[in-house]
C-alpha positions in Angstrom: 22.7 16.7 -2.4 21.3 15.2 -5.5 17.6 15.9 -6.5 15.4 13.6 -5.9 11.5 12.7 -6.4 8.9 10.5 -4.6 7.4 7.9 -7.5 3.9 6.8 -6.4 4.1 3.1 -7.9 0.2 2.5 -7.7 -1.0 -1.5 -7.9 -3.6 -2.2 -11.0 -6.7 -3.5 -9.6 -6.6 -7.2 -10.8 -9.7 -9.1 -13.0 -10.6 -11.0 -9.7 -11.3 -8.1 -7.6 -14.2 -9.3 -5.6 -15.4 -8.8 -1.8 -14.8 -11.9 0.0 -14.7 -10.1 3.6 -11.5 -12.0 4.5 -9.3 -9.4 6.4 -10.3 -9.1 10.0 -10.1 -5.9 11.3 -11.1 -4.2 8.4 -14.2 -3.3 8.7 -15.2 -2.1 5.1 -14.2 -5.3 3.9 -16.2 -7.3 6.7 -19.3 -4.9 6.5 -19.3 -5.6 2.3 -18.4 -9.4 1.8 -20.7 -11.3 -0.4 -21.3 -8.2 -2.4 -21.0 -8.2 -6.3 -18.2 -6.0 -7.4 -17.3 -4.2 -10.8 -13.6 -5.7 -11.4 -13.7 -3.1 -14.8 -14.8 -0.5 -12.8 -12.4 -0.9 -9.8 -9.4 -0.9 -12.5 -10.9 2.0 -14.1 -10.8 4.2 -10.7 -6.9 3.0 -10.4 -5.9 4.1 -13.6 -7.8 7.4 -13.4 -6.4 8.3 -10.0 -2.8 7.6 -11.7 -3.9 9.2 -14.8 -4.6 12.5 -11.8 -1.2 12.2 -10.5 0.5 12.3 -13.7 -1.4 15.1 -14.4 -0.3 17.0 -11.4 3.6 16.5 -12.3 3.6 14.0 -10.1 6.1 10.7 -11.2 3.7 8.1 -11.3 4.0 4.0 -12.6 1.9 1.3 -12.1 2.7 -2.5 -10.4 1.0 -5.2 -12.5 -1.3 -7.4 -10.2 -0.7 -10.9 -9.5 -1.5 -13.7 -10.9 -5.3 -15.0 -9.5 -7.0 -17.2 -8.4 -3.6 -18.7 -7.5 -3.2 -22.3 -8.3 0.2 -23.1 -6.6 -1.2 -22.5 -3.4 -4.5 -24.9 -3.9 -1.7 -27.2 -5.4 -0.1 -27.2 -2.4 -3.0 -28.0 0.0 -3.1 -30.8 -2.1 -5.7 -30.1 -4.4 -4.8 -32.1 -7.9 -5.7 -32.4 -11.6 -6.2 -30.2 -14.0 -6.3 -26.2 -13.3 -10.0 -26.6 -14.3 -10.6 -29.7 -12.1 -8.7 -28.2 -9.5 -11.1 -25.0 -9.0 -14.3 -26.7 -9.3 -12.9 -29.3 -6.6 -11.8 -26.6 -4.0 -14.8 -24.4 -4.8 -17.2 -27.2 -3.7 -15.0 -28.9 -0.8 -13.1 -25.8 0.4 -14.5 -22.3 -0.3 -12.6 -20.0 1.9 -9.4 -21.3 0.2 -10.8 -20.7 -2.9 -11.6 -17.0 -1.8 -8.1 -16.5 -0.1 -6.5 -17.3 -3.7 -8.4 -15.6 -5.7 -8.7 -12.1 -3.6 -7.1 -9.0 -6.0 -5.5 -7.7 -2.4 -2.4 -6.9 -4.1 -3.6 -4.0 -5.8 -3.0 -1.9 -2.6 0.5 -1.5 -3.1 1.0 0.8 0.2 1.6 -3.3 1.9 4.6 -4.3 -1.2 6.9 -3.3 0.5 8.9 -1.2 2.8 11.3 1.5 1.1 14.4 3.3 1.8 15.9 5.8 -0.2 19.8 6.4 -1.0 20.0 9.4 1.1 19.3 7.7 4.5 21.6 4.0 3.7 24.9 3.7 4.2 25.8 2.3 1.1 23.8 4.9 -0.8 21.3 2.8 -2.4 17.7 2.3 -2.5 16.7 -0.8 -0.3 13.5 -2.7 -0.6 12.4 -5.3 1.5 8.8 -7.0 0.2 6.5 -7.5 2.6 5.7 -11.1 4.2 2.2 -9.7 5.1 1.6 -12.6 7.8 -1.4 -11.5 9.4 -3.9 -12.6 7.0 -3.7 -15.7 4.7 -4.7 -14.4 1.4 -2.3 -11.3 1.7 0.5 -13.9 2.2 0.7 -15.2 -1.0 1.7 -11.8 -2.6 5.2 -12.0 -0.8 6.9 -14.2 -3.3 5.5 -12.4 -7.0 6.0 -8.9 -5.8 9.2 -9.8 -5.0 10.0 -10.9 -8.2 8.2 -7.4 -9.7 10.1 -5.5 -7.6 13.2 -7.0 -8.8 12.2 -6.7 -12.5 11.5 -3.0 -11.8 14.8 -2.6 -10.0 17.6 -4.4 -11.8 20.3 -2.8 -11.7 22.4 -3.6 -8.7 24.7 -0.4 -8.5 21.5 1.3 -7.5 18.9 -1.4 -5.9 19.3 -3.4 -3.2 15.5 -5.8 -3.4 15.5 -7.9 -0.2 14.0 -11.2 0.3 10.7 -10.8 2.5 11.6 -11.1 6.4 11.2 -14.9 7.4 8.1 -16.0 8.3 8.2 -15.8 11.7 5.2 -14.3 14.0 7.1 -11.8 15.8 8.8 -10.4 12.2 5.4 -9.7 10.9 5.4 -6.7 8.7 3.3 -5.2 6.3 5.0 -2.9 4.6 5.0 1.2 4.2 1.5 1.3 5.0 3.3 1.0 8.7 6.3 3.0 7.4 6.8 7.3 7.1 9.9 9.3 6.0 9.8 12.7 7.2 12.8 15.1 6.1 13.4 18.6 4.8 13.5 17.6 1.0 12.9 14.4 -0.8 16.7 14.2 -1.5 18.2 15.0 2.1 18.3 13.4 5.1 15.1 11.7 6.4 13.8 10.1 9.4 12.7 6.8 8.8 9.4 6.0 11.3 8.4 2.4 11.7 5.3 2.3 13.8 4.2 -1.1 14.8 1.2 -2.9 17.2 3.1 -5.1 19.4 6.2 -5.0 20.8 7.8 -7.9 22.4 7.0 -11.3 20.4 4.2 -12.7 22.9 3.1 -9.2 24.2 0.0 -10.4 26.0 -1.5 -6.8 25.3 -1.5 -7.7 21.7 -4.0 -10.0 22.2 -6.7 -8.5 23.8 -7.8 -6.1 21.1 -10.6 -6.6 19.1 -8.6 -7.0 16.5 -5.2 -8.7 15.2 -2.4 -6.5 15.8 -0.2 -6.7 12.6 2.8 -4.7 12.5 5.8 -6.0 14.6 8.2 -4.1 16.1 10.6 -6.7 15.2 10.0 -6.2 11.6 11.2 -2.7 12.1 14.4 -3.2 13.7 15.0 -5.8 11.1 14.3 -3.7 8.1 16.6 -1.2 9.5 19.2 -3.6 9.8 18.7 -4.9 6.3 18.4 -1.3 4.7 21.5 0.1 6.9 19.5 2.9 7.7 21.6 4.9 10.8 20.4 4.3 14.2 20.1 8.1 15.0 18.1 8.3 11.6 15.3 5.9 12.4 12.7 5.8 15.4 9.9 2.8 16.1 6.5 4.6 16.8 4.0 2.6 18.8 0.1 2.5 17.7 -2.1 2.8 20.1 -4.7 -0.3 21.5 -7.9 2.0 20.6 -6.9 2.1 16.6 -7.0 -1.3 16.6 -10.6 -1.8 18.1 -11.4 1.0 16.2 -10.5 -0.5 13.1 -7.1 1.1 12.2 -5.2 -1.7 11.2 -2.1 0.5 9.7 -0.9 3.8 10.4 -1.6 5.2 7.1 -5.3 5.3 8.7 -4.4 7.2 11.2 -1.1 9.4 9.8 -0.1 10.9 6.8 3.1 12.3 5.7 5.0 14.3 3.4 8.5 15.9 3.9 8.4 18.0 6.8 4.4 17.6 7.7 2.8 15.1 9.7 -1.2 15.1 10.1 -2.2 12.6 12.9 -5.0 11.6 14.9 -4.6 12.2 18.8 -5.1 9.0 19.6 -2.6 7.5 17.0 0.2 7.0 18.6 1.6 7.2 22.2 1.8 10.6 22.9 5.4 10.3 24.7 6.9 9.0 21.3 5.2 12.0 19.4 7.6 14.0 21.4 10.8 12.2 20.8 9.9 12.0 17.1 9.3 16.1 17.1 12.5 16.3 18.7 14.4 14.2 16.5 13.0 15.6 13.1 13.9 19.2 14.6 17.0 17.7 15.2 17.7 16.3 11.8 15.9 18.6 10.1 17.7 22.0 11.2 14.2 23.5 12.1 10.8 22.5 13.5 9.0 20.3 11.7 5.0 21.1 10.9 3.4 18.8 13.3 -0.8 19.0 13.3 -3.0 16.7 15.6 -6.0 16.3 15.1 -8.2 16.2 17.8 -11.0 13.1 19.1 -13.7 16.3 19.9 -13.3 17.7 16.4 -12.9 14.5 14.0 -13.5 11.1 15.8 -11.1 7.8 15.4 -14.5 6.7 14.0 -15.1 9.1 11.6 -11.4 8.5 10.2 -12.1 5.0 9.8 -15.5 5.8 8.1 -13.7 8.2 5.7 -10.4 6.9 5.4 -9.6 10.7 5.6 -6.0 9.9 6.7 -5.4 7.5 3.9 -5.6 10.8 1.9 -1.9 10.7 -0.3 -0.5 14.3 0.6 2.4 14.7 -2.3 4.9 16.9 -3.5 4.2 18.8 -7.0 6.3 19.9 -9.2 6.8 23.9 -8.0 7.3 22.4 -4.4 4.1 22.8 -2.8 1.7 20.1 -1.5 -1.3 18.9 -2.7 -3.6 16.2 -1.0 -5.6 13.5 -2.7 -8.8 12.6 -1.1 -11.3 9.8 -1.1 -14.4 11.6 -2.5 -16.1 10.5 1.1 -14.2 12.8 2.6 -16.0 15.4 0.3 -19.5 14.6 1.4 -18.9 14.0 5.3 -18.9 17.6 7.2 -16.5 16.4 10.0 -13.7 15.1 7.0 -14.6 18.5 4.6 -14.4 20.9 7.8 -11.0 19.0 9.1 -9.7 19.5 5.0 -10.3 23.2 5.3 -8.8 24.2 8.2 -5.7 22.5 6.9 -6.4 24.0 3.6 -6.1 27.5 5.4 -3.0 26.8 7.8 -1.4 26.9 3.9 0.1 22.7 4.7 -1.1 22.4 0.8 -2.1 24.0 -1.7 -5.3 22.3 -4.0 -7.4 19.0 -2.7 -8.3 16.7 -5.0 -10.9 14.3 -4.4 -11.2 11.1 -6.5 -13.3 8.2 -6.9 -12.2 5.0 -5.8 -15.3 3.9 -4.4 -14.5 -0.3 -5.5 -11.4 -0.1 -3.3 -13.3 1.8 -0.4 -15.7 -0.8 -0.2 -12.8 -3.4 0.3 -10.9 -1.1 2.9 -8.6 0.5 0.9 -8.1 4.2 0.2 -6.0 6.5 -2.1 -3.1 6.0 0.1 -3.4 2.0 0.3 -3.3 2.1 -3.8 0.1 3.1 -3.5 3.9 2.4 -3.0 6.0 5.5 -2.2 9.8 5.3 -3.5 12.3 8.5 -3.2 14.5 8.5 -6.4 17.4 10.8 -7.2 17.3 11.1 -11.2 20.0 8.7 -11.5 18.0 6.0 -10.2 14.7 7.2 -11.3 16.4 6.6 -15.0 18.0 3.7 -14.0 14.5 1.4 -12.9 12.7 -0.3 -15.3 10.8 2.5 -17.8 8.2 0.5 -18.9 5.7 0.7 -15.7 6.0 4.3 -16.0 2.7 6.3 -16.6 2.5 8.6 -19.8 -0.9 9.4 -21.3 -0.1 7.2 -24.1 0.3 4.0 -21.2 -2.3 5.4 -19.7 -4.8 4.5 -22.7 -3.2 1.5 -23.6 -3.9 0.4 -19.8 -7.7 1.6 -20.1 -8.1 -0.3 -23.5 -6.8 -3.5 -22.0 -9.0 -3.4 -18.3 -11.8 -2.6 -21.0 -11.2 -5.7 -22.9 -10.2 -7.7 -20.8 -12.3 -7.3 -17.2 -15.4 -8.5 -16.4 -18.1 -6.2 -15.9 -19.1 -7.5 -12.4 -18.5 -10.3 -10.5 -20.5 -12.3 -7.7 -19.2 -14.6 -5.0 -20.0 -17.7 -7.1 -18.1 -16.6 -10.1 -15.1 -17.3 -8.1 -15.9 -21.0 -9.1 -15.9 -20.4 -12.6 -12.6 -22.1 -14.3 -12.8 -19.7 -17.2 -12.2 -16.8 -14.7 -8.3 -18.3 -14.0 -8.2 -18.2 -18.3 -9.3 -15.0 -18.7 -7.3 -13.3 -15.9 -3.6 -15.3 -17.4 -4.7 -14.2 -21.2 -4.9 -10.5 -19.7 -1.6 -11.1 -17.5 -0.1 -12.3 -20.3 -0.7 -8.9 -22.6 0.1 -6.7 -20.1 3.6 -7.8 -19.2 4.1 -7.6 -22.7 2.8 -4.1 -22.8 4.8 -3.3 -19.8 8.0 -5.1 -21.3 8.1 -6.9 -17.7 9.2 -10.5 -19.2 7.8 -13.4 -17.3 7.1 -12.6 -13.9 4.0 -14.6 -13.0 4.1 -18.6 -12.3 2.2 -19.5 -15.4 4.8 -17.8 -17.5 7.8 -19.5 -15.8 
């Protein structure tokens, strides 16, 4: 067994980062639209988060963001003219379009993609298949450029398998790892590839009596595992449960986290039937129990995990081969989170907590864990991906002096409506793929 390493690829906040309120479910991002954000800020809290991680010993690299407000898709509502003409024409006759193409949504790379290391394919490499993110309009757009980043990062072909994103069909709707966990003994053996999803059969009349869109298909599971050529007996679909939905859960990173052999979840996660399969199958592959903790509705509410994101904490592996878990500073300051932290703390499932401040992406719905995109390496493939997106404190400043020269300070509904906004955001695209050594990845530069 080769040693391996989990890479956190974390997404750059982009320059357009703004709270639009267009993901339904989400209810940080429908409780904040129309607010002014702090683009420079938001970046600022990414990098610093990385910059924590590095820190830590923890392999970290960034993903560029995309390419925004995207004119290709106005283009093709048939909005024409010049980019300038363009922008001021949809921001007057069609705003919500205008929103959906400019949102910085990307940044939460946890929805990229769903991975699948060397150790659990058949043909030994890393598979990735982008997510097609079908639920919601403005996350749909990202398909097509983080596919092309992904492939940029992960060139070389003995090693990398990057799918195309699952057709765009309703009942293949997927949104990446944020619905995907890997539990195994050690980052480089044998894992258990977990795919929960929402609905089951494509017109599952359940599915739509939540309160909310149910996103995650079970059919983009079994597909991904065909794709990846994961082993039947290595791979388990895990259904959600109908009260995370209403509740506001709309993936299972806000409800689960996982690292290795530990799995923190909310009672009313999952079905509880499954939870026992899945215990018996990581026991089974595994070669001893796994450390299973549920956390109970009495002690820490489905509400109060939402509130918190305390589940979207990132629980990672450092270097001496203990745990550590990240946490959004909310978790700090609420007394059900904290108290829920320390008992864990003392049952010895990791060692230090870190809380950090990504308050920007809070306020959009997205935690320390949605930032993210886990990817299990061995070393040979860790030096075989593309070097340049990897964070070293001398990346890390370069990155902080170009969201400081290039970001706007804040940024308010209207601004979206502002042509010089597309300029500025492609001037900054354009100097950091040259300061990631990317090449042309983004539509302008084609």
């Amino acid at each position: 067994m080769m040693q391996a390493v989990e890479l956190n690829l974390d997404g750059i906040v982009g320059p357009t980062h703004n709270y639009a309120g267009l993901a339904a479910g989400n209810l940080a991002s429908m409780r904040h639209r129309g607010r002014k954000s702090y683009p420079r800020k938001a970046a600022l809290q990414g990098l610093d988060k990385m910059r924590l991680l590095m820190e830590l010993g923890v392999p970290q690299g960034v993903l560029p963001p995309h390419e925004r407000p995207y004119l290709p898709f106005l283009r093709a509502l048939g909005f024409r003219g010049s980019d300038q003409a363009i922008i001021t024409k949809a921001a007057k006759d069609n705003p919500l379009m205008l929103a959906n193409c400019s949102s910085s949504s990307a940044m939460w790379a946890a929805n990229a993609a769903t991975v699948s290391p060397s150790a659990d394919t058949l043909d030994r490499k890393v598979h990735f298949t982008p997510a097609n993110l079908l639920s919601e309009l403005h996350r749909s757009l990202e398909a097509v450029v983080n596919t092309r980043i992904l492939r940029a990062l992960f060139a070389n072909t003995r090693y990398f398998t990057v799918h195309d994103p699952l057709p765009a069909a309703w009942a293949l709707r997927d949104e990446g790892a944020a619905n995907h966990l890997r539990l195994a003994a050690s980052h480089g053996g044998k894992g258990l590839e977990v795919f929960a999803f929402d609905s089951g059969a494509p017109y599952q009349p359940q599915e739509y009596l939540h309160r909310y869109p149910a996103r995650q298909s079970l059919g983009a599971g079994i597909a991904v595992r065909h794709r990846h050529l994961i082993r039947k007996d290595q791979s388990l679909g895990l259904q959600r449960s109908g009260q995370c939905i209403d509740a506001g859960a709309f993936h299972a990173d806000l409800v689960a986290m996982g690292n290795l052999d530990v799995l923190i979840y909310h009672q009313q996660a999952f079905d509880r039937g499954s939870m026992a399969v899945l215990r018996k199958a990581c026991h089974r592959l595994m070669g001893a129990p796994p450390r299973f903790v549920e956390i109970i509705e009495d002690n820490f509410s489905l509400t109060d995990a939402v509130q918190t994101y305390f589940f979207n904490s990132q629980l990672v592996t450092l270097s001496s081969g203990a745990m550590a878990l990240i946490a959004p500073q909310e978790c700090r300051s609420h007394p059900a989170a904290r108290a829920q932290i320390d008992l864990l703390k003392q049952r010895q499932l990791f060692r230090s907590v870190e809380f950090v401040d990504v308050r920007q992406s809070m306020l959009n719905g997205g935690g320390p864990a949605c930032l993210r995109l886990r990817v299990v390496l061995n070393t040979k493939e860790l030096a075989a991906m593309h070097q340049g997106v990897l964070l070293t404190p001398q990346l890390y400043g370069q990155l902080t002096q170009w969201v400081q020269k290039h970001y706007r300070e804040s940024l308010a509904p209207a601004d979206l409506a502002d042509p010089a906004l597309l300029r500025e955001s492609r001037k900054a695209l354009d100097e950091l793929t040259t300061l990631l050594r990317l090449g042309s990845i983004y539509d302008f530069q084609l």
